[in-house]
N, C-alpha and C positions, 0 to 999 in steps of 0.2 A: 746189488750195486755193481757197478759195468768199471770199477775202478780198483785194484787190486795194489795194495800198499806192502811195500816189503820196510819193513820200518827200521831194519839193521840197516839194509841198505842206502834207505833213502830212496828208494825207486816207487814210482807211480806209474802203471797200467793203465790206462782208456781204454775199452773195448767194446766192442761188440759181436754180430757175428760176420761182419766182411772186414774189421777195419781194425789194426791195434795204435795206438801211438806210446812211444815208452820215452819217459824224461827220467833223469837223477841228479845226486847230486854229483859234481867231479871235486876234484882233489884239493879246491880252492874254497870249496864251499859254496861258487857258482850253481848252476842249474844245467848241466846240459840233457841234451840233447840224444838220446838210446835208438829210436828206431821208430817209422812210422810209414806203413803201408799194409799189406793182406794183412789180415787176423793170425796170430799167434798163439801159443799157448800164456795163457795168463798167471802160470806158475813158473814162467820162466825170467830166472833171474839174467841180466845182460850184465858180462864182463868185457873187459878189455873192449870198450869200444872209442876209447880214447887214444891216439896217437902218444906214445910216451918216449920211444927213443930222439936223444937230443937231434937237431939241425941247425948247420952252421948259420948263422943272423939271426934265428928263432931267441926267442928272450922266455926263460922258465920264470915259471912264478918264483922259484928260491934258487939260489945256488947250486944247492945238491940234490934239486929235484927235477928231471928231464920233461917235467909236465910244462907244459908251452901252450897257453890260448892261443896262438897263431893255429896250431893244427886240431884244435879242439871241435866239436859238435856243442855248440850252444844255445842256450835257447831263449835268450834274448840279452844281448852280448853289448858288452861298452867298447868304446876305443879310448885308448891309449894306458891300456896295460896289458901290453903283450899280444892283444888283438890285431891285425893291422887291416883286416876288414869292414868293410861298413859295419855302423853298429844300428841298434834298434832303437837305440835313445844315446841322450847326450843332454846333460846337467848342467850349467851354467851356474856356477857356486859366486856368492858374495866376492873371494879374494880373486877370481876368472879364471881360477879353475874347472876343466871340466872332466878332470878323472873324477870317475865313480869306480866302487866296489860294492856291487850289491851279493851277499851271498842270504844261502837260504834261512829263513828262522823257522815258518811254522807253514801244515797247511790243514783244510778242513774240506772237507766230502759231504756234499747233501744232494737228496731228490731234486730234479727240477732246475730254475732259472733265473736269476736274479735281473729285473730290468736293467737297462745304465740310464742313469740319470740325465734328462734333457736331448736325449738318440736314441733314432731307430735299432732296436733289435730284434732277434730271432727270439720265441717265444714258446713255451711248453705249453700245451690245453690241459694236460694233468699232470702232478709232479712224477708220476713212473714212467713218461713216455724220457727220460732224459737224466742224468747224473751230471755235477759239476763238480768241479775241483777245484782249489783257489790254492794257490802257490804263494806264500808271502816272502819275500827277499827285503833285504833291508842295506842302507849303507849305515854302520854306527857314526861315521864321520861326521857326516853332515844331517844324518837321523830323517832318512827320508824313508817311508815303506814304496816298494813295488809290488802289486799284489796281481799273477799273473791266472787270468780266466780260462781254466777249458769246460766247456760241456761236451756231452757224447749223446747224441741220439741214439735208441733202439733201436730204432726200423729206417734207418739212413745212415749209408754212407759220410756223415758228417758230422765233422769236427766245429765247432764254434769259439773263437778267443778273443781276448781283449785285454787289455792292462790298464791299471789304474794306479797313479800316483798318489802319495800321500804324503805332505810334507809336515812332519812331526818337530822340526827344529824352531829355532826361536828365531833365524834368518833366514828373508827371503832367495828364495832358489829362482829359475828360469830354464823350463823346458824350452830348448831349441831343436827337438826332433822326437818325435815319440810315437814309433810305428804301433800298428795292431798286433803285427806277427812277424816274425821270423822263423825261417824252417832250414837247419843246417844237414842237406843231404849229401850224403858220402861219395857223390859221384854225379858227372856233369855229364850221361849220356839221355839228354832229351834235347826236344824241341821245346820252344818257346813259340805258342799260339797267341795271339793279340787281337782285338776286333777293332778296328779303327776307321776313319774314313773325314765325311767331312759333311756341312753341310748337303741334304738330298741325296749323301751314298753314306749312311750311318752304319756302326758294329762289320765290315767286311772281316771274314777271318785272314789273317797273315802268320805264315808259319816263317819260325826262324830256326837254326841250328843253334844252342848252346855251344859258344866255347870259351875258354880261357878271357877273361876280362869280365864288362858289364855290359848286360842289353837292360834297358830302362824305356818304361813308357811313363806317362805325367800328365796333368791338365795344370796349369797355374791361371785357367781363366774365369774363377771363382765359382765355377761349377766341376762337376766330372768330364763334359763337353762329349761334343761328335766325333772329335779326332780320334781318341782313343778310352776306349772304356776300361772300368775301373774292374775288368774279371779279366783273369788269363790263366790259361792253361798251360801246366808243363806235362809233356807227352815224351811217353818213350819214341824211337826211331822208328817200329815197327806198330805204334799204336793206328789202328784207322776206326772207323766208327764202330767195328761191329767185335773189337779182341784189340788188348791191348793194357797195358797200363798207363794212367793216366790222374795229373790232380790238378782239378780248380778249385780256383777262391775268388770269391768274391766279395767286396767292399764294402760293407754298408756304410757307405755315405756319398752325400752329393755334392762335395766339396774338391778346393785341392787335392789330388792325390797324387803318390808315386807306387809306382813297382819296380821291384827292379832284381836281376840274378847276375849274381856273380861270382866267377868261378875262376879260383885264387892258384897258384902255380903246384899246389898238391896234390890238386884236381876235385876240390867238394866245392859246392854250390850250394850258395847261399842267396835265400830268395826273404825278402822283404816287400811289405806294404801297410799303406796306412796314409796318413797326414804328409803331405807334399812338404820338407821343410823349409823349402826357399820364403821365405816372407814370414815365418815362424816363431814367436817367442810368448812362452805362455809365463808369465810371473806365477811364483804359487811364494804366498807367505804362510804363516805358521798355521797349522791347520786345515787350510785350503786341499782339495782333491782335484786332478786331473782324471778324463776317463778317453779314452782313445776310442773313436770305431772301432765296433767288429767287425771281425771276419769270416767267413763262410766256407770251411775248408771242406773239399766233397775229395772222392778216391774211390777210384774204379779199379779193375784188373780186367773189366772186361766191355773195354771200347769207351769211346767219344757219346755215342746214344746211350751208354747205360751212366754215363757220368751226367751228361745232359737230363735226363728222365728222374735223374734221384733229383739235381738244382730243383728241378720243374715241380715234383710235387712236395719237397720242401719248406718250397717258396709258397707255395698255395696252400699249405697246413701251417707252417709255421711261422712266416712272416707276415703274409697278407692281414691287414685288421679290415673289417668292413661288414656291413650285411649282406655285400655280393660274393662274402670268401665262399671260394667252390661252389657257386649257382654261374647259370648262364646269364652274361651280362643283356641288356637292354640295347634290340635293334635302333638306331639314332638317325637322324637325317639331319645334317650340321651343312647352313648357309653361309658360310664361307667361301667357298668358288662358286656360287650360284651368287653371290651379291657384294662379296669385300664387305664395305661401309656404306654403299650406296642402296640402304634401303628404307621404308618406310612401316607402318605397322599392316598395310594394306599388302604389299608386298612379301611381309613374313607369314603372316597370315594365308595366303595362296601358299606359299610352298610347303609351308605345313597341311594343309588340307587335302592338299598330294599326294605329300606323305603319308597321310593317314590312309587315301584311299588305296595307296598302296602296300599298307599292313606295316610300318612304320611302328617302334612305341614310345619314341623319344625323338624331341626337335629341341635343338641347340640353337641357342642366336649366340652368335661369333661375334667379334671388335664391332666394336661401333656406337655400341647402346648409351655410352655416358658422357656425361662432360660435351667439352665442342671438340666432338670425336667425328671430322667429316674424313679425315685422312689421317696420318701416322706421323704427323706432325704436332700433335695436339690433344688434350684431354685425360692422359696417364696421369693418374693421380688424384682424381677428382673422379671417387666413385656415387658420382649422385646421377639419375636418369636423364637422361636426351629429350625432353617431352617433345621438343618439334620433329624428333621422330617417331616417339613411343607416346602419345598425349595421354595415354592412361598407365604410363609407367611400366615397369617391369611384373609388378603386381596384376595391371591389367591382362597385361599381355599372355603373362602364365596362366591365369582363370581363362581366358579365351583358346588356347594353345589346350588345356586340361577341356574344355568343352567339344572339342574336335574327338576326344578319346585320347588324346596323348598327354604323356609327363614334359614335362619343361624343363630346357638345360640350360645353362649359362656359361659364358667365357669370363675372364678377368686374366688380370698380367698384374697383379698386387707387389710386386720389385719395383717396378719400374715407373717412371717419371716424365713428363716430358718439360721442355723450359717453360715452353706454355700453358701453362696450367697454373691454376689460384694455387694448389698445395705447393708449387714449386715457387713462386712469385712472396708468399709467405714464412715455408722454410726454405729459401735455398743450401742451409745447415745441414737440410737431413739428404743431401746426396754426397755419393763417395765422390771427394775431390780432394788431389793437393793443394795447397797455399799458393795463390801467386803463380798457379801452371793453368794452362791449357785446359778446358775441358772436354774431353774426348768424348764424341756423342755415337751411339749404334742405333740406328733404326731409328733417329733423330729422337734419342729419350736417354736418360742417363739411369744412373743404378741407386734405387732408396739404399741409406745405410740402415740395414737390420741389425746392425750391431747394436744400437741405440733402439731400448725397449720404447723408450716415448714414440717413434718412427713404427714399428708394428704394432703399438697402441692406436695408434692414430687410423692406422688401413684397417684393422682389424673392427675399428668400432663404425669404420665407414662401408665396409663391406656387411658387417652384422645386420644394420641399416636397412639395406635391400634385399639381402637375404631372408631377414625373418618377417619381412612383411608380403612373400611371395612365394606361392608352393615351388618351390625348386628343389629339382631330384637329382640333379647331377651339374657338377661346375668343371669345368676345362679349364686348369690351372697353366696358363703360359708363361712364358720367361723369354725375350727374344736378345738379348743382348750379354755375352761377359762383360766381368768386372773388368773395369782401366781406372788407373787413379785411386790406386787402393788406400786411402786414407781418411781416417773416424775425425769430420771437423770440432774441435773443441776436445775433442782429447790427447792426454798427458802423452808425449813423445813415447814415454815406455811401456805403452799397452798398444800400440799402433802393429804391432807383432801380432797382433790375439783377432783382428779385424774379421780375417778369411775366414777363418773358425768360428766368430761369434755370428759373425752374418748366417751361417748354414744353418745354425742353433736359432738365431732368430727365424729364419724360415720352419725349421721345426716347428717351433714353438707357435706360431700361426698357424699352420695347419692342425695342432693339434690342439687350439682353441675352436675353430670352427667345426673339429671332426666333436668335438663333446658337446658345441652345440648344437648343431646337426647331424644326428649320428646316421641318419637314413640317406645323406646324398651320397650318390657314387663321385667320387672327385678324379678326376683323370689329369697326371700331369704332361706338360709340354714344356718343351724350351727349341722353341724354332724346330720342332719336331721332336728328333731325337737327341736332343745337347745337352739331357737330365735325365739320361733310361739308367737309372743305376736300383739296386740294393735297395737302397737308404730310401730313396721316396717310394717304392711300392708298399714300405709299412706304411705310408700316408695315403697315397693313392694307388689301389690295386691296377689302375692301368695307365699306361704313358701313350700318348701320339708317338708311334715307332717312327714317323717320320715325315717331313712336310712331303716330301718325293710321293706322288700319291698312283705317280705310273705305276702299272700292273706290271710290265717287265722290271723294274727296276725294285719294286716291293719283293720279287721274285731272291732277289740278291739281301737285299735287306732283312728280311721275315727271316730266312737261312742263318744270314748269320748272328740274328738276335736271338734264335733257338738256343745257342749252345748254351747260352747262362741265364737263360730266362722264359717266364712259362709261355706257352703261348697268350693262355686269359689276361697274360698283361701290355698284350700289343695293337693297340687301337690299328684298326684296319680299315680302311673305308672304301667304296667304288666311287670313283670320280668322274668327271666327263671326259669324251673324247671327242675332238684331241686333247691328252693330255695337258693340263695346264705348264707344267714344270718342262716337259719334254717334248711335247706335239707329236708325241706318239698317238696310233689309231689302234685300239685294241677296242675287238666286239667284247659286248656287254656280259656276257657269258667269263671269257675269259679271265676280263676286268674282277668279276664275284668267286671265282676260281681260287684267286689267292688273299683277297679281303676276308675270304671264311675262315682262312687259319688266320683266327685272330676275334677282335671282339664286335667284327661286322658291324657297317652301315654305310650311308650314302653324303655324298659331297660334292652336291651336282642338284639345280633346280627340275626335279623331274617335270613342270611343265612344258618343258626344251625338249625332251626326248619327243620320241616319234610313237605310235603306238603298240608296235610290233618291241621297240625296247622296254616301254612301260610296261607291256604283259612279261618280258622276262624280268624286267624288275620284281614282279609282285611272284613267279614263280621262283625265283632265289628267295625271299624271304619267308615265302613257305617252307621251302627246303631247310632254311637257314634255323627255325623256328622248332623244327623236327629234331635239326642234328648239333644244334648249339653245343649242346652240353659235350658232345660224342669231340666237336671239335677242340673246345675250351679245353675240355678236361681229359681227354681220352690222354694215351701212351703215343708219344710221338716217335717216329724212327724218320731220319733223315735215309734217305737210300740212293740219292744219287746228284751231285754237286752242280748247282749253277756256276760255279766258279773254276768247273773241269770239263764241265758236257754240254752238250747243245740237248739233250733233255735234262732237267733237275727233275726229280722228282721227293716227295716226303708221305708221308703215311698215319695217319691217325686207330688207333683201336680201344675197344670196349675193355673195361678191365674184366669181365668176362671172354672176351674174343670172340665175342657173335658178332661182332657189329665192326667194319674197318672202313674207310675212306680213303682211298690213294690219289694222290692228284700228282698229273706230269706235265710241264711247263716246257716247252719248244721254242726256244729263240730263233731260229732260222729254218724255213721250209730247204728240205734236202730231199733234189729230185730221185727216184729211181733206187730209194734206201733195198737192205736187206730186214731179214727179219731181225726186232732190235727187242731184248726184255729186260726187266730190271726184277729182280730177285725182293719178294716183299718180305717182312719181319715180324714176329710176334702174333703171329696166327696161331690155332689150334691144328698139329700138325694130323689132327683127324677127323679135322671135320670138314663137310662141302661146305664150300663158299658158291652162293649165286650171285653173280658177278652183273650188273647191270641190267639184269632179269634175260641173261643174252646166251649165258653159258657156265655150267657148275664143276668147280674145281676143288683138288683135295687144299689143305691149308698146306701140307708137306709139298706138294708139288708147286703150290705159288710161291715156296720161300725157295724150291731150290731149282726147281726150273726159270720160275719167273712168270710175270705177268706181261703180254704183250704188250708193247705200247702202240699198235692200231686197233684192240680190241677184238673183238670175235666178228670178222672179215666185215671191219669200218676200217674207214681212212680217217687220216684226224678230221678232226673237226676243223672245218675254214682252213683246210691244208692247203688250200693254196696263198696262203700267206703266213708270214712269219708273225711270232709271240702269239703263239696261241697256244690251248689249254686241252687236256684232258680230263677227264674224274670219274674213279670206279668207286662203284657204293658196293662192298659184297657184307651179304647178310649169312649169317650160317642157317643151315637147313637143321 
């Protein structure tokens, strides 16, 4: 068992062998808070790690006892008894009271992992790959349990938590705040990393200095969103990719969120996430359970890539659900920038056939297919087929698509609504709206309330519909618009609180109807690209649209900073046409496949448009692509040099054996008359040759510490005379 109980104490151990995390009980009968980072000895009892001498304004729990929750280490902490920092929850009692006292009652240790009920979680394949531990706290007061989740991975640096309420009283209570985690560390010398951005520039990393106060990030736009995502990392001052200490967490979920650190005039720092709780109230009556997201807590000691590389295969062993977990996903050719809405089946049919002839093994038909879907004005909601553009339906079209040699994929936006449409014109009940206001339109379509199970009953049996009467291997699950108008029409004023929360649970709950009906499609999520890359949906769908931005340079930036908390197999990648649709950038076709590879590759561009000389390197990328899928998806990625610091970036893929590596270096500006310029590679065998581009053979020890040229063995770059362009070394071991 990786959990060691000192039972006088009341101390509980997590361990393994790079990670300890120690909680007990404190003096109040609370839960705090021991110690959590390297591996420890696990017979070691922790004393005195509570502040005890008095401070003037400091309030003790008793008179004569200098013990004070102002300066305490706890581990998931109320306000307004002595605490005066944020807390991790906050109760809403019948008489509006919201002091709580939860202290410790009981806890239990087993193998393995307990689902939460109606959310994504992290998941064990066998129960000895993981140990849990369950903390039960209780208020006698108002007779509520808290019963707080750790598991401990084996073979990962990570930590997994969650809390669950339980209201045992005979009156109803009201969660108005109920994070996943809180972590009270004894000292505020890090950095605060963020990945945020916006529409077309998604996950950018942004470092901040922790000090004294709060730095907070949030989405309240009913998703996780583009702006700021739901993983961030605290980093010591001195951590950089390759040495360091360092800890992420990540979210699971695709909802409201907050994070947030803050670091009180003692000088510890306290860090929080979970459920965003602006707009926030969950009633629970007698009996009733609350279950929070988890959280994803990962801890290094030794850099940003080895923190990154544990998320990465993690996420790929233990959250991923699918028949594609750890296989290389399915090269796609999706008609979306090659056609919008304006096609026909004669039409779709050409560009598929192209595809095929260019070794293609999946074609997507994008927006357009249903309803009176000629533009974005119209048809959301109304999932039945287009016959004056599909005359033999979806059905058809998939048997003719599958007769070419290829799988069939399909789009839908199953949220969303537009005014025009029979479903809207029928219910107008089932969109989110206030009384008597405005209705705020995005992308001229409003937002289905999935709060109301009758409203995902309805999509779900209208989608089933098409689905099961058509071989379909894989659906592009889109989302283009947040929530505005956050209000469940027809319901009681006092559950209008639960809205933001039950909508996410109802999108659960759809995709994990369609995932048990069809359990062989790959489902890939979007929300205007990247406005949904969180945690929480890749246990639903192992890959997201990393981004509408489908520029090569600008993927450069984005793919980067989606690495840090996410694997690569889960970042739809595609080559596009040029010029760029989004930016009218010109990037040759080469370069374009360059950075589409790190990722789940394909095409987004009518190939009968190209020339011929691009269609033969279209068809030599996908041989290529075909060879080293798995090498890219799944290999050990080390980041080694920043788009966001250098005018080259570069990143690096290897064999879990290390025979096999892929480097690729990105050049945003041609620099006339450079010197010699290397970049030092990672995770080589530092004894063996590597044959580098069949051009020139080096040791592994001298490509990590000398470096790898970036002109190659006496080449110039490639298309060096203009800028954003690409390199790539393939070294093989001898």
């Amino acid at each position: 068992m990786a959990v060691k109980v000192f039972e006088k104490e009341k101390q509980f151990h997590l361990y393994n062998s790079k990670v300890s995390y120690v909680i007990g009980e404190c003096r109040d009968g609370e839960i705090g808070q021991l110690y959590f980072g390297k591996r420890i000895n696990e017979n070691q009892i922790i004393y005195g790690y509570q502040t005890l001498a008095g401070r003037p304004l400091c309030c003790p729990v008793t008179d004569d006892e200098n013990y004070t929750k102002e300066l305490a280490s706890l581990e998931y902490p109320a306000f307004g008894n002595g605490d005066f920092r944020g807390p991790a929850y906050e109760i809403r009692q019948a008489n509006g009271s919201r002091v709580t006292n939860l202290v410790y009652d009981r806890y239990e240790i087993y193998q393995g992992k307990k689902p939460i009920p109606g959310l994504p979680a992290s998941y064990v394949n066998t129960d000895s790959e993981a140990t849990t531990l369950e903390i039960v706290c209780k208020d006698e007061l108002i007779n509520v349990e808290v019963t707080l989740y750790y598991t401990i991975y084996e073979n990962y640096n990570i930590i997994t938590r969650h809390t669950s309420f339980r209201n045992l009283g005979s009156e109803e209570v009201k969660l108005t705040k109920a994070y996943s985690v809180c972590l009270d560390l004894p000292d505020y010398e890090y950095d605060w990393m963020q990945f945020e951005g916006a529409w077309g520039r998604e996950r950018y990393p942004h470092v901040r200095s922790v000090e004294k106060g709060i730095i907070s990030i949030e989405s309240m736009r009913g998703h996780s969103s583009a702006n700021f995502n739901p993983f961030v990392i605290l980093k010591r001052k001195n951590t950089d990719e390759f040495q360091g200490e360092a800890i992420g967490v990540n979210l699971v979920y695709s909802g409201n969120f907050r994070a947030a650190a803050e670091v009180d005039n003692f000088g510890k720092l306290r860090f929080t996430m979970g459920i965003n709780p602006n707009w926030f109230v969950w009633p629970l009556n007698s009996g009733e359970v609350f279950d929070t997201p988890e959280v994803i807590i990962s801890y290094t000691k030794e850099g940003l890539n080895d923190l990154s590389q544990n998320i990465h295969k993690f996420m790929n062993n233990n959250l991923v659900r699918s028949p594609y977990k750890n296989k290389p996903r399915p090269i796609l050719l999706n008609n979306w920038e090659a056609t919008e809405m304006e096609f026909d089946e004669e039409k779709i049919l050409k560009i598929a056939k192209k595809g095929q002839e260019a070794g293609v093994e999946l074609f997507v038909l994008d927006d357009g297919w249903f309803g009176k879907r000629d533009d974005d004005y119209a048809g959301l909601g109304d999932w039945f087929v287009n016959t004056n553009k599909l005359p033999d339906g979806i059905t058809g079209l998939a048997k003719k698509v599958n007769e070419l040699g290829l799988d069939f994929g399909l789009w839908i936006e199953p949220e969303m609504v537009n005014p025009d449409s029979d479903l809207y014109r029928a219910h107008p009940d089932w969109v989110l709206a206030a009384p008597e206001r405005r209705r705020t339109l995005g992308r001229h379509q409003m937002v289905l309330d999935y709060s109301k199970p009758e409203v995902v009953d309805n999509i779900y049996h209208q989608l089933y519909d098409v689905i099961s009467k058509a071989n379909i291997s894989y659906i592009k699950w889109d989302m283009n618009r947040s929530i505005t108008e956050c209000f469940s029409q027809g319901i009681e004023p006092e559950k209008q609180g639960m809205v933001y929360h039950k909508y996410i649970l109802g999108v659960y709950s759809l995709y994990e109807r369609l995932i048990k009906d069809f359990p062989h499609i790959l489902f890939e999520s979007c929300a205007s690209g990247g406005g949904r890359f969180d945690a929480g949906l890749l246990y639903y769908a192992p890959q997201a649209w990393t981004s509408d931005d489908t520029d090569g340079h600008e993927r450069v930036k984005i793919q980067y900073g989606t690495s840090y908390g996410y694997p690569i197999a889960s970042m739809g990648a595609h080559v596009s046409k040029s010029p760029n649709n989004q930016t009218g950038r010109i990037m040759h076709v080469d370069d374009r496949a360059n950075i589409a590879c790190f990722g789940t590759f394909g095409y987004e561009l009518d190939l009968n448009d190209v020339d011929e000389e691009e269609f033969e390197a279209v068809k030599r990328q996908i041989v290529f692509m075909k060879e080293y899928r798995g090498l890219f998806q799944y290999g050990t990625l080390y980041r080694l040099q920043s788009p966001f610091e250098k005018n080259i970036a570069s990143w690096m893929v290897v064999s879990d054996d290390k025979k096999k590596a892929v480097v690729v270096m990105y050049k945003t500006h041609k620099t006339p008359n450079i010197g010699m310029e290397t970049i030092k590679l990672q995770g080589l065998d530092e004894n063996l040759i590597y044959n580098i581009n069949n051009k020139e053979k080096l040791y592994g020890d001298f490509l990590m510490e000398r470096g790898l040229g970036t002109m190659g063995a006496d080449e110039p770059w490639y298309h060096a005379d203009k800028d954003f362009t690409s390199r790539m070394f393939i070294l093989e071991a001898e």
